[in-house]
C-alpha positions as CSV (number, residue, x, y, z in Angstrom):
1,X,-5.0,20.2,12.4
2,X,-2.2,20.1,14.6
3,X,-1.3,17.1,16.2
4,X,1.1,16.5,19.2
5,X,3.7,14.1,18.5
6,X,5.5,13.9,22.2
7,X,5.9,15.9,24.7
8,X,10.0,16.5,26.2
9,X,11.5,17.8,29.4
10,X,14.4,20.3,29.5
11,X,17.4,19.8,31.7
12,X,19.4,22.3,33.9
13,X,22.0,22.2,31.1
14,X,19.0,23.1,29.0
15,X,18.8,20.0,26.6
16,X,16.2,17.9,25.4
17,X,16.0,14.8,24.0
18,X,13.7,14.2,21.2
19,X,11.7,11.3,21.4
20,X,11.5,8.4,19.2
21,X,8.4,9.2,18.1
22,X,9.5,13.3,17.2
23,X,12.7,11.5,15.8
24,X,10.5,9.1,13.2
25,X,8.3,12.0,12.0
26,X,10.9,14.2,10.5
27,X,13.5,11.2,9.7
28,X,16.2,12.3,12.4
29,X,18.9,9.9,13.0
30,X,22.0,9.9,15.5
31,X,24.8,12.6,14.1
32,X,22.0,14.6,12.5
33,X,21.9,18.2,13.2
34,X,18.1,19.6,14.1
35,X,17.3,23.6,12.7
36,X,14.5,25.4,15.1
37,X,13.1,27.8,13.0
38,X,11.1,30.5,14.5
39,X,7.9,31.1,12.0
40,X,6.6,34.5,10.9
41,X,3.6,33.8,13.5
42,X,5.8,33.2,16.3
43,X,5.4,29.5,16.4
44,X,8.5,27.5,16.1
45,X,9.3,24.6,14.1
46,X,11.8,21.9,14.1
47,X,13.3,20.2,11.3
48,X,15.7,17.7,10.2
49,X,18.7,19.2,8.0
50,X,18.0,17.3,5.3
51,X,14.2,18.1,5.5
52,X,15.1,21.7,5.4
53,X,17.4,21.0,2.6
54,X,14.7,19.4,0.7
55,X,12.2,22.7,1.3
56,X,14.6,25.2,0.3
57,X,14.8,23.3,-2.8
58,X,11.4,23.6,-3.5
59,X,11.0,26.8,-2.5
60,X,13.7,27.9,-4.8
61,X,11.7,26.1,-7.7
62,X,7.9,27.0,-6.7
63,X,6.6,28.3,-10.1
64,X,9.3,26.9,-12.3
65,X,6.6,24.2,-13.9
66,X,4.1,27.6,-14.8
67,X,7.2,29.5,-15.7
68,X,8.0,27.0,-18.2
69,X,4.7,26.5,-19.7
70,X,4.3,22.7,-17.7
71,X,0.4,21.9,-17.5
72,X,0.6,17.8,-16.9
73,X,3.0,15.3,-16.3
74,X,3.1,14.7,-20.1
75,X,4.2,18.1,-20.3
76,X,7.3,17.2,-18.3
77,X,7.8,14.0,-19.9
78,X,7.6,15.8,-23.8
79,X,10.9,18.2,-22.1
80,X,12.9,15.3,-20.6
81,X,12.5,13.5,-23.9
82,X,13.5,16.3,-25.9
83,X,16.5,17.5,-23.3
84,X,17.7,13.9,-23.5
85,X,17.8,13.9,-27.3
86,X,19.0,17.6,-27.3
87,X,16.1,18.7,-28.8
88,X,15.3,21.1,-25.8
89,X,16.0,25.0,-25.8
């Protein structure tokens, strides 16, 4: 369920400023740079950089655990311990 954060008014110069509240929930600071991104339903989101950052990175991994046979955190444990002794392949 959605939930409304804030709500912000837009100048004649067309800004906004995001509030505090908008600014805490997806770990903005001063300096930052914001990315709208327009959804395929329409909607559009706003993100921190670094949030997006973070997403792309998962995105570009989603499936890599099944892909490499990963069931459990054990699983991933077992690799790190053999990549680390250079056991891995």
């Amino acid at each position: 369920m959605a939930t409304v954060l804030d709500m912000a008014k837009v100048t004649s110069k067309g800004q906004v400023t995001v509030p505090a509240s908008v600014r805490g929930a997806i770990g903005i600071h001063e300096g930052d740079k914001i990315l709208f991104v327009q959804e395929d339903d329409g909607r559009v989101s706003l993100y921190g950089s670094n949030m997006q950052v973070l997403k792309a990175a998962q995105d570009a991994f989603s499936g890599a655990a099944d892909e490499a046979g990963l069931e459990s955190i054990d699983d991933v444990a077992a690799l790190v311990k053999d990549f680390r002794t250079g056991s891995a392949t």
